[in-house]
N, C-alpha and C positions, 0 to 999 in steps of 0.2 A: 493569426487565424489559421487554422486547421485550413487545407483545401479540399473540396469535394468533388469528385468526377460524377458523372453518371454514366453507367453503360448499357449497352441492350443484349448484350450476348457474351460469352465468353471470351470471343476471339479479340475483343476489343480490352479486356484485363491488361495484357500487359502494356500497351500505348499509353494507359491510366498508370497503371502503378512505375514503368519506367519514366515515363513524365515528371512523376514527383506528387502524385495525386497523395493526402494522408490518408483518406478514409475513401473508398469506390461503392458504388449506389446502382443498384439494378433497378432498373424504370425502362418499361419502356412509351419510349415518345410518342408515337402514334397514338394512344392512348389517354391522349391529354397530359396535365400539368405531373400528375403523382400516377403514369399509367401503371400497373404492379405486371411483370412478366410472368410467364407461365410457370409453374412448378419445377419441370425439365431444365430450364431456360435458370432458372434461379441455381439450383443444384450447379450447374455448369456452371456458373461463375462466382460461386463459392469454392468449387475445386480446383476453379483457375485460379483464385486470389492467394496470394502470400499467405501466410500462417498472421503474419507481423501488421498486415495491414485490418482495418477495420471494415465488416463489410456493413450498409447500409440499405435497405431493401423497402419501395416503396408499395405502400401499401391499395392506393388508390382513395377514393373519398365514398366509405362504404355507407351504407343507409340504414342500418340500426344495429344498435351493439350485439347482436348473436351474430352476425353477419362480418362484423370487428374484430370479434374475438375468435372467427372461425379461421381469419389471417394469421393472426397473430400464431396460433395453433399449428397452423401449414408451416411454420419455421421450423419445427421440432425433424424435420424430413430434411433436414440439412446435412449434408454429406459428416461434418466431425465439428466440435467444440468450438467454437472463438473467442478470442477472451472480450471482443468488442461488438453487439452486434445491434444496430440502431434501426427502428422501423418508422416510417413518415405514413403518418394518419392523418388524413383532408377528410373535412366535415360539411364540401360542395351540398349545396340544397338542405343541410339543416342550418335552420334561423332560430330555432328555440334552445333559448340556453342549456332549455334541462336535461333538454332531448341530448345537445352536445355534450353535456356534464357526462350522459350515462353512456354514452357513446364511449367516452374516451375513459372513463372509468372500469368499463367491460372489457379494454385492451387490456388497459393496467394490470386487470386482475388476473387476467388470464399469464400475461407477461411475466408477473414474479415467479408462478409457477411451470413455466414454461423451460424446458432442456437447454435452449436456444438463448433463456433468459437475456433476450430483447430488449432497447432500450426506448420507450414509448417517445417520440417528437409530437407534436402537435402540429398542424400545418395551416398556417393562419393565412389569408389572402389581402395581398394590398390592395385588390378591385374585389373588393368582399364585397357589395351591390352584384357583380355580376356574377360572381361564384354563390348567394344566396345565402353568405353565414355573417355570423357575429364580425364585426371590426374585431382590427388587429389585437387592438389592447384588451377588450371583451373575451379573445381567445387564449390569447398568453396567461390572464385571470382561469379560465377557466381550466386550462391545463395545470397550472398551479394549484388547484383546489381537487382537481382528481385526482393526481400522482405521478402526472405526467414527468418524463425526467427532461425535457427540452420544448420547445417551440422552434420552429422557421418560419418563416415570413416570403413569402414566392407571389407570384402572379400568375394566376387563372387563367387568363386566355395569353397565349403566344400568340405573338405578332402584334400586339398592341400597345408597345411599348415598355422598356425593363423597367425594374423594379422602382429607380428613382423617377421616372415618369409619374407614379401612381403617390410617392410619400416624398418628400424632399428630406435634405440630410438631415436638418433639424429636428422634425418626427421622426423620423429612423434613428436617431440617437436617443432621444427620447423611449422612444418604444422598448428598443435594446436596453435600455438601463431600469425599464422597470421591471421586463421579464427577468432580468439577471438579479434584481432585488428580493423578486419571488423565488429564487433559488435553480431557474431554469439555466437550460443549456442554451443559447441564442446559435440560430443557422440564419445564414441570410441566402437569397436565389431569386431568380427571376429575369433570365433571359438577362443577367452580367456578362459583359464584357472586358478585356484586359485594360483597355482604360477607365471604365466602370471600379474594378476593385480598386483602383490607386485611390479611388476621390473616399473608398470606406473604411480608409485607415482608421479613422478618429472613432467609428460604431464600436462600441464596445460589444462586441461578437464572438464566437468563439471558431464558428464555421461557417467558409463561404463556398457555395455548390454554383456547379455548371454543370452545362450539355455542350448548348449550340456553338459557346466560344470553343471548345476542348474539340467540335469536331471540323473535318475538310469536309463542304458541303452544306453547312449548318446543322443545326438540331436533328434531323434526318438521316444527316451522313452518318461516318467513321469517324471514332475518336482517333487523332491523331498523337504522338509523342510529342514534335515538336511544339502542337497548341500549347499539350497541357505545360510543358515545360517552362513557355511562355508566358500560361498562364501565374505557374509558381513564381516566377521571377519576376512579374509585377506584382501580385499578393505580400513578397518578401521586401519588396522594393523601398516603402516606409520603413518598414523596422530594419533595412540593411543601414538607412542614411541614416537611422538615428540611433544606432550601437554604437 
């Protein structure tokens, strides 16, 4: 599994990328689960980021697809080219499927034609009762039927417990193998920790995102180097002992 850092500013880029981060993710946390940073704020840590690393940029949980597609759009102001560039779309407070269908179809669309050519995720809640959308598996169906190229699986409210709190490893296996059935990209997140990733060797996933581990302070603070490096060396930890 890919690892995924999150950042909130530029200045924190290289702590992630020397770390050993694969793919770095501009969010900011204050903001909630998918907060999207400012424009400025975005630019700057695209111009920090390696050429070679992938950048990730979330988008927040917008409220109807002209509003979707107006993000998706705001990529195009991106300082130059990447050959990888991934956006996480949360569909917090819609419940109607159709509604999410056209939501996430508005990205898509916008996306193929986009400079920035964008890589649409879906961002499914494992306390979807309290984020107010479809279940997990409800969303990964649905991002599959729009043209979604990925799905991640996170939790809505911080501080209320990670991600296996909310799905145990059996459904999170489950879940994972059916969005990867539908051709999606699988992310996993939600307030993980370095002993957290060891137990989601066996998820068939593809990406596993943090914050709060990756920073000194928690989710608030600074990322740090030696977290994330930490963090790498358990994610690697299963597949080092069984090479």
């Amino acid at each position: 599994m890919r690892l995924l850092v999150s950042v909130r500013s530029a200045a924190e880029v290289a702590a992630a990328a020397r770390g050993g981060a694969d793919v770095v993710d501009a969010k900011e946390p204050a903001l909630g689960s998918l907060g999207a940073v400012s424009l400025p704020v975005l630019r700057a840590i695209a111009e920090a980021l390696p050429a070679e690393i992938p950048l990730s940029v979330a988008l927040g949980d917008p409220a109807d697809p002209r509003t979707a597609a107006e993000a998706v759009t705001a990529l195009d102001a991106l300082p130059r080219p990447r050959r990888e560039v991934y956006v996480k779309l949360g569909l917090a407070g819609v419940r109607d499927p159709d509604r999410a269908r056209a939501l996430i179809g508005s990205a898509v669309a916008v996306a193929v034609g986009a400079t920035a050519r964008p890589r649409v995720v879906v961002v499914a809640y494992a306390d979807h009762e309290r984020a107010g959308v479809p279940a997990p598996g409800a969303v990964a169906r649905l991002a599959a039927e729009a043209g979604a190229y990925g799905v991640l699986i996170d939790t809505y409210s911080k501080g209320g417990g990670d991600l296996l709190s909310w799905l145990d490893l059996a459904a999170l296996r489950a879940w994972a193998a059916d969005a990867r059935a539908r051709g999606l990209l699988v992310a996993l997140a939600g307030s993980l920790s370095g002993e957290t990733l060891g137990r989601l060797a066996g998820v068939p996933a593809d990406v596993v995102g943090v914050r709060g581990a990756a920073c000194e302070g928690g989710r608030g603070g600074v990322v740090s180097e030696a977290r994330v490096r930490a963090l790498r060396e358990a994610l690697d930890g299963p597949r080092a002992a069984t090479a």
